[in-house]
ZALO-100485 format. One record per atom (N, C-alpha, C): x, y, z. Coordinates in steps of 0.2 Angstrom, whole numbers, plus 5000, padded with zeros to 4 digits. Atoms other than C-alpha are relative to their C-alpha. Example, Ala and Ser with C-alpha at 12.3 -4.5 7.8 and 13.67 -1.06 7.14 Angstrom:
residues 2
500449945000/506249785039/500450065000/499649944999/506849955036/499650055003/
This chain:
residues 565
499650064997/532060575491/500750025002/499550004999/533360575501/500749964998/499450055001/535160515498/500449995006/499950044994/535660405511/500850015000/499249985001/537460405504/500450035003/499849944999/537760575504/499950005007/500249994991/537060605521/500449965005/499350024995/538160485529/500650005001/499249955001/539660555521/500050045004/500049914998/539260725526/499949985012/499949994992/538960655545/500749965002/499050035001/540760535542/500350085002/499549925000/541460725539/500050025007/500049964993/540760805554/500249975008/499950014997/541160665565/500849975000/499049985000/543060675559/500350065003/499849934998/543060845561/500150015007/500149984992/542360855579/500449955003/499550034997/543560705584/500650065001/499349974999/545060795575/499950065004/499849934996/544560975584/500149985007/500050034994/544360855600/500849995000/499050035000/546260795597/500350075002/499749945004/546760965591/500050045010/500049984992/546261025610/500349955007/499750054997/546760885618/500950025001/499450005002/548460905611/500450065003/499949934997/548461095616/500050005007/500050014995/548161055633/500649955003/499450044997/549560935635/500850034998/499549935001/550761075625/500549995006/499749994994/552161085636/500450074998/500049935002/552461305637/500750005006/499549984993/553861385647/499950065002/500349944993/553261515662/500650015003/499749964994/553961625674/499550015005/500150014992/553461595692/500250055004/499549964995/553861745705/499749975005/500150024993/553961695722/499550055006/500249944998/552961795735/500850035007/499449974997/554661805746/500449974999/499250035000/556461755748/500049975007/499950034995/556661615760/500750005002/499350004998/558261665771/500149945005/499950074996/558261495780/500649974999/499250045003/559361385770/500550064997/499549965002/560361535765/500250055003/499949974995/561261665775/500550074995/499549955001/562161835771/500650005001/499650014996/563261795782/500649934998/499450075003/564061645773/499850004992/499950015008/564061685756/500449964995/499650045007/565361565750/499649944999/500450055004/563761445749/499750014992/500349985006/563161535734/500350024996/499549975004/564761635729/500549975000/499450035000/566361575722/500550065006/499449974996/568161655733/499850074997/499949935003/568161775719/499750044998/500949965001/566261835717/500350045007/500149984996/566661875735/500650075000/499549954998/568161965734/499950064995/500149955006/567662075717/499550035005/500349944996/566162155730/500550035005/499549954995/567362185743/500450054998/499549955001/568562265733/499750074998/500649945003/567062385726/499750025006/500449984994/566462395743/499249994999/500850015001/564862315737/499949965006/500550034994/563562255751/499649954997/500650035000/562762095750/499350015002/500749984997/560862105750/499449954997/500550055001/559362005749/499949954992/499850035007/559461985729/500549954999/499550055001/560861885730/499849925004/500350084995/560161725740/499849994995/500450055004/559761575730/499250025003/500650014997/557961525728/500149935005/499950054996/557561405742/499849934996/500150085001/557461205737/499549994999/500650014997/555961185745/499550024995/500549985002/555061285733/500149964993/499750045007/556061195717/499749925002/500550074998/555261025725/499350015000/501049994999/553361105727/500150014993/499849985008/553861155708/499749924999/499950065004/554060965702/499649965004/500450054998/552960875712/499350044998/500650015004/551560955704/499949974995/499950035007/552260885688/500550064995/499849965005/553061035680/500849975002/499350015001/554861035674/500350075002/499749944997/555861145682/500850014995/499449975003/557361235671/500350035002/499749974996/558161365680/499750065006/500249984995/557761445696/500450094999/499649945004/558361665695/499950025009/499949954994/558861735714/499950085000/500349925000/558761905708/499650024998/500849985000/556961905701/499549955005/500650044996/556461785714/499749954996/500350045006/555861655700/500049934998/499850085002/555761495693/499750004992/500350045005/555661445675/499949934997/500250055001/554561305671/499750004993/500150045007/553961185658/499549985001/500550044998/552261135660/499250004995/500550005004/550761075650/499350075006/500549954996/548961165655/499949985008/500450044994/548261035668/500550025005/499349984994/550161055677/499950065002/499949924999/549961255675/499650035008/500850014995/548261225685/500349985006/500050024991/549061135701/500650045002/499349964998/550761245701/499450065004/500349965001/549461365701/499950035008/500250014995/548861305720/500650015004/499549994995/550561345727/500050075004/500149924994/550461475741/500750045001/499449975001/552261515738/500150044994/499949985005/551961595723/499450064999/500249955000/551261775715/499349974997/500650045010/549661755702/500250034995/499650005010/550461835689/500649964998/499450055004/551461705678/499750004992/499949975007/552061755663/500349954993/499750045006/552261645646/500350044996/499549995003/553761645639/500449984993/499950025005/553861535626/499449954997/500650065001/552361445618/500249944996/499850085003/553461295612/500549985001/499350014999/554961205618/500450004995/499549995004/556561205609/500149914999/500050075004/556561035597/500649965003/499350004996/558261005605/500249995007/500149994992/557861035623/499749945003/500450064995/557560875635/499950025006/499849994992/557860875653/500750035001/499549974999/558961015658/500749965004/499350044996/560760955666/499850055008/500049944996/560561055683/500450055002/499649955000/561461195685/500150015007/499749984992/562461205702/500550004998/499449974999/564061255707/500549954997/499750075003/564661075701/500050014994/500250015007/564061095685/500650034995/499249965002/565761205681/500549945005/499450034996/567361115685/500450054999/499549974997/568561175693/500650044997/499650015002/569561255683/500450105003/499849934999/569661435689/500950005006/499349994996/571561485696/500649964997/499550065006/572361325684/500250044997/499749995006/572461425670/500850034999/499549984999/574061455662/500350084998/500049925003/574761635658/500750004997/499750025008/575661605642/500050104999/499949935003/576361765636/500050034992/499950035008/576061785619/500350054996/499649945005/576961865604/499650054998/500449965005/576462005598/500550074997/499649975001/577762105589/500150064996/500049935003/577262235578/499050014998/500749995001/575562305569/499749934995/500050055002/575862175557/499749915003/500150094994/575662025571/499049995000/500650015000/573662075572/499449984994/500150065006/573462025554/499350064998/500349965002/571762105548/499550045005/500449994998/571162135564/500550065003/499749964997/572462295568/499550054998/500149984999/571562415562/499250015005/500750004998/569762375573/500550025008/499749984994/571262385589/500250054999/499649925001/572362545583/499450025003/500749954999/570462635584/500250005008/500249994991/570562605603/500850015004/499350034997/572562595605/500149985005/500150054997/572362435609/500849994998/499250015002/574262405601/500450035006/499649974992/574962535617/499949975004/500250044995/574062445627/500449935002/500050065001/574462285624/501049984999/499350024997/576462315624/500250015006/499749994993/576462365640/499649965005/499950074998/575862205644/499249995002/500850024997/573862225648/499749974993/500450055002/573062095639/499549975002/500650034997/571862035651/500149965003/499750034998/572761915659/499850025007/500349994993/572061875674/499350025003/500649974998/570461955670/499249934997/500550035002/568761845669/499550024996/500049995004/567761865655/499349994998/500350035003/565961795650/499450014995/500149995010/565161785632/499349975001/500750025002/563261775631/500050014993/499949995006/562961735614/499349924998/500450065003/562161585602/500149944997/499650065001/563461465602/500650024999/499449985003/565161445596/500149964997/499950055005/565261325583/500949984999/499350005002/566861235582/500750065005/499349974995/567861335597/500449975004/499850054996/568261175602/500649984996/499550035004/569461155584/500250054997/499849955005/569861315576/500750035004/499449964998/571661375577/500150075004/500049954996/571361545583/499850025007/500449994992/570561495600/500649945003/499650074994/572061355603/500250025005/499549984994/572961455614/499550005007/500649994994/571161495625/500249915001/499950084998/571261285624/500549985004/499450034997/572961245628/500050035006/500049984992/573161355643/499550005003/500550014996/571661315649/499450065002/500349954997/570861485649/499450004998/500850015002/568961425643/499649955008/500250014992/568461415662/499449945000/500850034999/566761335658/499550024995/500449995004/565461305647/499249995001/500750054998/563461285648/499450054995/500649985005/561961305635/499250005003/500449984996/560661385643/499249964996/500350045004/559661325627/499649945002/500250104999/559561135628/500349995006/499950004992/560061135646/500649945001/499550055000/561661045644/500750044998/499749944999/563361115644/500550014991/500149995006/563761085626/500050084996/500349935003/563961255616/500349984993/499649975008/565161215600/499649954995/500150035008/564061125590/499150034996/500649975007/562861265582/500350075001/499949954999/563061445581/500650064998/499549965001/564361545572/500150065001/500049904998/563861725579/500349995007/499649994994/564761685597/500649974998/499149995003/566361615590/500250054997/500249935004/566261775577/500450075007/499749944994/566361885594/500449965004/499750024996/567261775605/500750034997/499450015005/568761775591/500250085001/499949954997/568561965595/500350055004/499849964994/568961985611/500749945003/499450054998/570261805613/500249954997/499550045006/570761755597/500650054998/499250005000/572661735594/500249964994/499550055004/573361675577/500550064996/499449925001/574961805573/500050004994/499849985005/575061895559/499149994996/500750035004/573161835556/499650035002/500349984994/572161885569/500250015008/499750024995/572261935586/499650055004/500849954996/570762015598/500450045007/499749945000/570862135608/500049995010/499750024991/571062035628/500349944999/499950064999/572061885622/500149945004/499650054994/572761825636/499349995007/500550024995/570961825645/499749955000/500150065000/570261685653/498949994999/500649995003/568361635646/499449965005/500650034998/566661585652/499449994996/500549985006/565561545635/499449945002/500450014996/563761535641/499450034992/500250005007/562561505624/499350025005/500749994996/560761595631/499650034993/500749975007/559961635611/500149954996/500450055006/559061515601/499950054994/500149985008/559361565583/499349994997/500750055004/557861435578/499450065001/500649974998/556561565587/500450065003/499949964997/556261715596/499550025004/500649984996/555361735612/500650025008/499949984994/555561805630/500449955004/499750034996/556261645636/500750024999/499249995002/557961705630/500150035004/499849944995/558161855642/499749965006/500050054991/557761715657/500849974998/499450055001/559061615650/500650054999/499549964999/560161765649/500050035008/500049984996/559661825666/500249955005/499850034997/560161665673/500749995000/499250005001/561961675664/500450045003/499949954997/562061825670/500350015008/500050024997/561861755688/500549975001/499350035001/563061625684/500650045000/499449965001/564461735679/500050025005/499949974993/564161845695/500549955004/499950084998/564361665704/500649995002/499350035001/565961615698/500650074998/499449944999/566961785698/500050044992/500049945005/566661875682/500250055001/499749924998/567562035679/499550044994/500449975008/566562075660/499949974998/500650065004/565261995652/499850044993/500050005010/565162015631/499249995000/500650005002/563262025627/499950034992/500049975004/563062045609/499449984997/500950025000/561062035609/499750045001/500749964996/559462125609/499649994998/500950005002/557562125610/499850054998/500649945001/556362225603/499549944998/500650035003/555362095592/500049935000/499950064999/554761925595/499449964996/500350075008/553861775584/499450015005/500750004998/552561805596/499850085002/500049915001/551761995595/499750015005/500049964992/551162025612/500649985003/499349994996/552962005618/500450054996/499449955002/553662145607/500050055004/499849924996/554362305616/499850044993/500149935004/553862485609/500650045003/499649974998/555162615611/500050035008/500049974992/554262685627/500349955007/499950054997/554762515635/501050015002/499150025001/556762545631/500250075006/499849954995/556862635649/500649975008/499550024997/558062505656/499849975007/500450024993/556662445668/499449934999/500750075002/555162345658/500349934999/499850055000/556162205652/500349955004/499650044996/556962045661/500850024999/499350015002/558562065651/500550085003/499949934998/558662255655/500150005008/499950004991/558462225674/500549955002/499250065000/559862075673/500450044998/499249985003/561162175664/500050075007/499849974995/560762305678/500349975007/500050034996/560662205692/500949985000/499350015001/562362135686/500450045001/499249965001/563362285685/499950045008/499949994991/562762305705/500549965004/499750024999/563662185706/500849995001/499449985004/565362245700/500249974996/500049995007/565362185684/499950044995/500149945004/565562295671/499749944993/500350035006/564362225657/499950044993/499849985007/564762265638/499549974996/500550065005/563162245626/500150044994/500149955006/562862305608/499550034998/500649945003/561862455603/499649964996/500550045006/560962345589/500150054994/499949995009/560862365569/499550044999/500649965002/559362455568/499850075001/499949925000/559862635564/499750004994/499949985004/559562605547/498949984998/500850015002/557462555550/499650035003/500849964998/555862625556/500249985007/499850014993/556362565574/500650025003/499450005000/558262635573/500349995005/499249994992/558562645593/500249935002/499450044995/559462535605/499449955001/500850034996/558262375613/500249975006/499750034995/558662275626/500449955000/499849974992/559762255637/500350074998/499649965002/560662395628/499750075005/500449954995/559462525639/500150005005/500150014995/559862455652/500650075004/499549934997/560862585668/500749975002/499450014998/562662565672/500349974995/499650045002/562962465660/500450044994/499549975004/564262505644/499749974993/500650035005/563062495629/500550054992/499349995004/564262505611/499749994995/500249995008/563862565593/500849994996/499450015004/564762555578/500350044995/499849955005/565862645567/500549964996/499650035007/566762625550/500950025001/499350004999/568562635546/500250065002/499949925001/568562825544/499650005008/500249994991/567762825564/499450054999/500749985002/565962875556/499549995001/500550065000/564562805561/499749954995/500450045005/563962645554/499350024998/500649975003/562362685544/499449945004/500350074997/561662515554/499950025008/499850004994/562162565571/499550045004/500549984993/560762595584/500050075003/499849944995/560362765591/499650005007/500549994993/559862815608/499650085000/499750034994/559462885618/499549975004/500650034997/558362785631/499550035000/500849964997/556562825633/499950045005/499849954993/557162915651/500350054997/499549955005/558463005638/500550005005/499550024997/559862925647/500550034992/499650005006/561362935634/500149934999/499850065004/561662785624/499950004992/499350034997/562762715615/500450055005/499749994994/563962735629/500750044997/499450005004/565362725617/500049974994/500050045005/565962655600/500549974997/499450045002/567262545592/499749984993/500050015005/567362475575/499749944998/500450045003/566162365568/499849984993/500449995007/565862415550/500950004997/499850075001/567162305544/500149975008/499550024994/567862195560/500149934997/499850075000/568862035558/499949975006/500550054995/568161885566/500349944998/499850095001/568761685566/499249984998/500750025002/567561595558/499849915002/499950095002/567061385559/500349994998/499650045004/567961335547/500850025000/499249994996/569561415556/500250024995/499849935005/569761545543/499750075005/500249934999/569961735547/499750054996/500249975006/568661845538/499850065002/500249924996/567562015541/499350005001/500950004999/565862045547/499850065002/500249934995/564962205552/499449985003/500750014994/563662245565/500450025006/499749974995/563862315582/500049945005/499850064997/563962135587/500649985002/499250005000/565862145584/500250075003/499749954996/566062325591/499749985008/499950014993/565562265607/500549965003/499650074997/566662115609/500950035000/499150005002/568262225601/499950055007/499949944992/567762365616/500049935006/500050034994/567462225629/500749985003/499350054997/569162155628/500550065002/499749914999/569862355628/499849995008/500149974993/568962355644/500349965005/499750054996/569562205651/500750015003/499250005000/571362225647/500250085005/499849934996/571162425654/499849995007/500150024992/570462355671/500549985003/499550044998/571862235672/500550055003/499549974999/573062385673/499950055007/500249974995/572062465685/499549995008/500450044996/571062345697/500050025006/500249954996/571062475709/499150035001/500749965003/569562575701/499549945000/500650045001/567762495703/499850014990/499950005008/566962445687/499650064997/500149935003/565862615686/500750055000/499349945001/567662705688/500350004992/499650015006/568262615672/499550034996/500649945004/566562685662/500350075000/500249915001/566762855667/500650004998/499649955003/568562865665/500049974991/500049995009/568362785645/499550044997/500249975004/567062885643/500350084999/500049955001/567863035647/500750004995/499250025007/569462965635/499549994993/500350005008/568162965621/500150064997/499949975005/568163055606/499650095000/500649934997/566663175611/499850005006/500249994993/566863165629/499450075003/500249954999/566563345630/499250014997/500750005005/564963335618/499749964998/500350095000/564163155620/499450014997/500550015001/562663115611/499749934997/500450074998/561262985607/500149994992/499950035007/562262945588/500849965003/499450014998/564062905596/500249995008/500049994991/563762935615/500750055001/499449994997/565562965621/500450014994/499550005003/566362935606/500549935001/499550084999/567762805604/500550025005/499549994995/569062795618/500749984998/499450005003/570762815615/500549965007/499750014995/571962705628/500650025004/499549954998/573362815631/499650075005/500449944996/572262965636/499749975007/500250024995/571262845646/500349965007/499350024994/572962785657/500250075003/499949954998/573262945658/499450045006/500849994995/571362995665/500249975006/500050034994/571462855678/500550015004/499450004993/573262885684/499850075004/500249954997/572563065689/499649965004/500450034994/571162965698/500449985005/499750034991/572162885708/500550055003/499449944998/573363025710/499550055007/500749964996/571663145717/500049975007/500450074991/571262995730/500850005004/499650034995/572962985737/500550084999/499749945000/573863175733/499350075003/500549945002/573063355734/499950054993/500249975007/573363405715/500449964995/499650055007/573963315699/499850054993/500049985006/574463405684/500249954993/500350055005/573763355668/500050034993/499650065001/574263295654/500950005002/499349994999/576063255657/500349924997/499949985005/577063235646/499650064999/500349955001/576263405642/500250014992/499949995007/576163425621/500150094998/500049945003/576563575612/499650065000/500649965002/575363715611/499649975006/500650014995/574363635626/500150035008/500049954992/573963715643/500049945005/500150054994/574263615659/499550015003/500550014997/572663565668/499949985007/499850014993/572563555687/499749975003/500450064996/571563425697/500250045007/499950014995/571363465715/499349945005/500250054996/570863325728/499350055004/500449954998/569363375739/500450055008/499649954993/570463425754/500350064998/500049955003/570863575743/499750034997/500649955002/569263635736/499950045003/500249954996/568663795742/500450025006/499649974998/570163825749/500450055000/499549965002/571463965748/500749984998/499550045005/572763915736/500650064995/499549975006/574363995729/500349954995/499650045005/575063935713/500750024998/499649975002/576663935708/500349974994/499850045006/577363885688/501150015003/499450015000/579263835693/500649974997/499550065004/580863795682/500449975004/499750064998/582263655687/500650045005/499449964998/583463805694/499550055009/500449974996/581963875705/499850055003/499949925000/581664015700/499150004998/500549995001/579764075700/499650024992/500149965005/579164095684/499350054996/500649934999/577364165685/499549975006/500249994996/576164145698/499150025003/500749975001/574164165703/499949965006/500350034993/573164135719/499349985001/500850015001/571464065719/499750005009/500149984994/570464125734/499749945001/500850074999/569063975733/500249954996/499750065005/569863825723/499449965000/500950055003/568563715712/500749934998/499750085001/569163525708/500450014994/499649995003/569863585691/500250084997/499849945002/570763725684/500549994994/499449975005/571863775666/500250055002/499649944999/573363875668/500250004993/499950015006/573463935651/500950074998/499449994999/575164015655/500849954997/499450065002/576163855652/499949984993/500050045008/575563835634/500550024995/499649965002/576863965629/500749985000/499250015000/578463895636/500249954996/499450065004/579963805628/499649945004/500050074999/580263635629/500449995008/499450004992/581063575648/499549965004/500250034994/580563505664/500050075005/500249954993/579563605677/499549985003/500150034996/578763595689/499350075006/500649984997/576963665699/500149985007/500249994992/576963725718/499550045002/500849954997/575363745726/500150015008/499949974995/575463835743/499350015006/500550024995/574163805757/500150035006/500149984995/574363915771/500949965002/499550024999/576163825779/500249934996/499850055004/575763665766/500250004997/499549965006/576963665752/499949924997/499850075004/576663515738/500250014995/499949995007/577663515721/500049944995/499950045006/577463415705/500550014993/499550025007/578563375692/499950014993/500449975005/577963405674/500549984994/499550015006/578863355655/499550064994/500549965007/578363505641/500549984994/499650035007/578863415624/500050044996/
């Protein structure tokens, strides 16, 4: 005998089931996912080479010229036209990337299907996040308007800075870099452009140590790549943390290490999650900062592992090529920006190297070291999967003092903060010498590091010291404009003068002459075939005095000057 009951229940169940798995696809199918789009070309129509100030501010323009960079087809917007065939399928369009050629969209399946028909587009598109951000509406649009005007306003406030005492608990993460020489002799960053990809800055709108950024107006522009709005101060303590680093100022408290620079904080990491869309949203800030005249852009992020397991990197990946955020932090520093990221924490796990963008080439990729200038036990190694060298360099991260929210000064490690204390190093040693392109400034901190001579994939380069590194560069420019420059000067005790010749001197026939203040010859050597450098370990011996180096070229006669302390 059957049971009528039962039986009607048990087909109740299966036609709730099949409804709910009917919904349950339904649902999935209206999902709205965020892709990546490439174009099959760059439309040069509405955009021209030839007139770059429609895409580039004054000063994007004038930072290539002075590096002798060549506009080239990467730098053209995408066209319009293809952002309208975008949104009239239905998809939502969020930012568009000139230098991968791209558009990131927002689109359910059915949408995915009619973008899909677009003949201006690749067929590989790549999902980048399977779920929008809870927070995330309809983006603001990002155009050149989007940023007010504030570039050239700002004021340039000279700020106190009186002893070691003045930088409160944050002298020693400066000293390490003599950032304190620097900094009396007036390089601060002043003048220089600045931009902080990060994950907010919570309250950098009220905390004491950023007032000064406030009042002189040096926070050029804000925009949350996130929720598409330009909003950044109300989440995220890890980009105020490093901002505090590089242009925070309260005396005697704190005081970072480019005060006087002016800022561009640009939030591209969603804390909540972790997926690919971040390194678009960084790849597009990246763009921006190019845009608006950026001198140095702070990244203190990396990929390896994401909430969704086919988008993690393997170490064979970390070649400064597979990634989007790797290929933007290159990209970027073609541009002449010198981009500064952090090696990453994860020396002390099963994955210990570098991830992305840290891999990436030209860029200035920055571990961390302790008080005693050791490696941090956390601090990332390299070197790239190419076996490039990285870290590049290191600064002090294991303690560093940082502003916090709640506008108090406190301490934090991770090589999150050695990037932000070297960024502002860099900035403020550019300032001094805005001559040199921004690979010029690399080579010469690297060659002012610690282990210039003997770099490797635990320290790179070593820490940079900024006196040495004033002294490197004024030879540079000495080289470009003389035919020899004698090194160091000031000359220390017990050390041997080193000889630089320009190349209009190489492989030439060369007399030396070592001469004192009365002119009298004191010793003497002729090199038949001159190589770019040379020690003369004759001068390590002499007293203290002024003297002076004559090199002799056939009827040329040039002489230098020289102090042995």
């Amino acid at each position: 005998m059957v049971n009528y009951f039962k039986k009607a229940g048990f087909l109740a169940l299966l036609t709730t089931i099949f409804i709910f798995l009917e919904a349950s696809q339904m649902l999935q199918a209206q999902t709205r996912k965020r892709y990546v789009v490439y174009l099959t070309e760059k439309n040069t129509q509405a955009y021209s080479l030839d007139k770059p100030e429609k895409f580039l501010t004054a000063r994007a323009i004038e930072r290539r010229k002075r590096q002798n960079i060549v506009l080239n087809t990467r730098d053209l917007p995408v066209d319009e036209a293809i952002i309208k065939a975008l949104k009239d399928k239905g998809a939502r369009v969020w930012y568009a990337s000139r230098w991968l050629n791209a558009v990131l969209i927002e689109a359910t399946e059915d949408e995915l299907a009619k973008v899909k028909t677009l003949p201006a587009l690749k067929p590989e598109i790549e999902l980048l996040s399977p779920i929008r951000s809870a927070t995330a509406t309809n983006p603001k649009p990002l155009t050149q308007a989007t940023f007010k005007d504030r570039a050239g306003k700002e004021k340039n406030t000279f700020l106190q800075i009186d002893s070691p005492a003045s930088y409160g608990k944050a002298f020693n993460q400066a000293n390490m870099l003599g950032v304190p020489a620097m900094h009396k002799q007036g390089y601060r960053g002043q003048g220089m452009y600045i931009a902080v990809l990060d994950a907010g800055f919570e309250n950098g709108d009220k905390v004491p140590f950023l007032k000064n950024l406030r009042e002189d107006g040096r926070i050029l522009g804000t925009y949350n790549f996130v929720e598409g709005q330009e909003n950044v101060y109300n989440t995220g303590s890890h980009g105020l943390e490093v901002l505090s680093c590089i242009g925070g100022y309260e005396l005697d408290k704190h005081i970072g290490t480019a005060p006087e620079a002016s800022f561009y904080l640009f939030r591209t990491e969603d804390a909540e999650t972790e997926y690919r869309v971040e390194e678009f949203n960084w790849l597009v800030a990246a763009e921006k900062a190019d845009s608006l005249g950026v001198d140095v852009l702070n990244s203190s992020l990396g990929y390896t592992d994401y909430d969704l397991d086919a988008q993690d990197y393997v170490y064979a990946d970390m070649n400064g090529k597979k990634s989007i955020i790797s290929r933007a932090a290159t990209w970027a520093a073609s541009t002449g920006m010198i981009v500064v990221n952090s090696a990453g924490n994860e020396g002390w796990d099963s994955w210990k190297y570098i991830g992305a963008p840290a891999d990436a080439d030209s860029i200035l990729t920055v571990g961390s070291v302790d008080s005693n200038k050791k490696r941090s036990y956390f601090s990332s190694f390299g070197p790239t999967s190419d076996k490039r060298i990285k870290p590049n360099l290191c600064a002090a991260g294991n303690p560093a003092s940082v502003g916090k929210p709640s506008g108090a000064i406190g301490m934090n490690t991770g090589t999150s903060f050695s990037s932000p204390v070297m960024c502002g190093m860099v900035a403020s040693f550019w300032q001094a010498f805005p001559q040199l392109t921004n690979m010029e400034i690399i080579e010469v901190l690297q060659k002012a590091g610690s282990q210039a001579s003997k770099p490797d994939s635990i320290l790179g380069y070593g820490i940079p010291d900024f006196n040495l590194a004033y002294q490197i560069a004024q030879l540079k420019i000495e080289k470009a404009k003389t035919g020899f420059h004698v090194f160091p000067n000031p000359l220390p005790t017990g050390q041997a003068i080193r000889l630089a010749f320009s190349e209009s001197y190489v492989s030439k026939k060369l007399k030396v002459e070592l001469v004192n203040m009365k002119g009298s010859v004191l010793e003497s050597f002729t090199l038949n075939k001159a190589t770019a450098h040379y020690e003369w370990d004759a001068t390590a011996k002499l007293p203290k005095g002024l003297y002076a180096i004559r090199v002799i070229e056939g009827k040329k006669v040039e002489i230098r000057r020289w102090l042995k302390e």
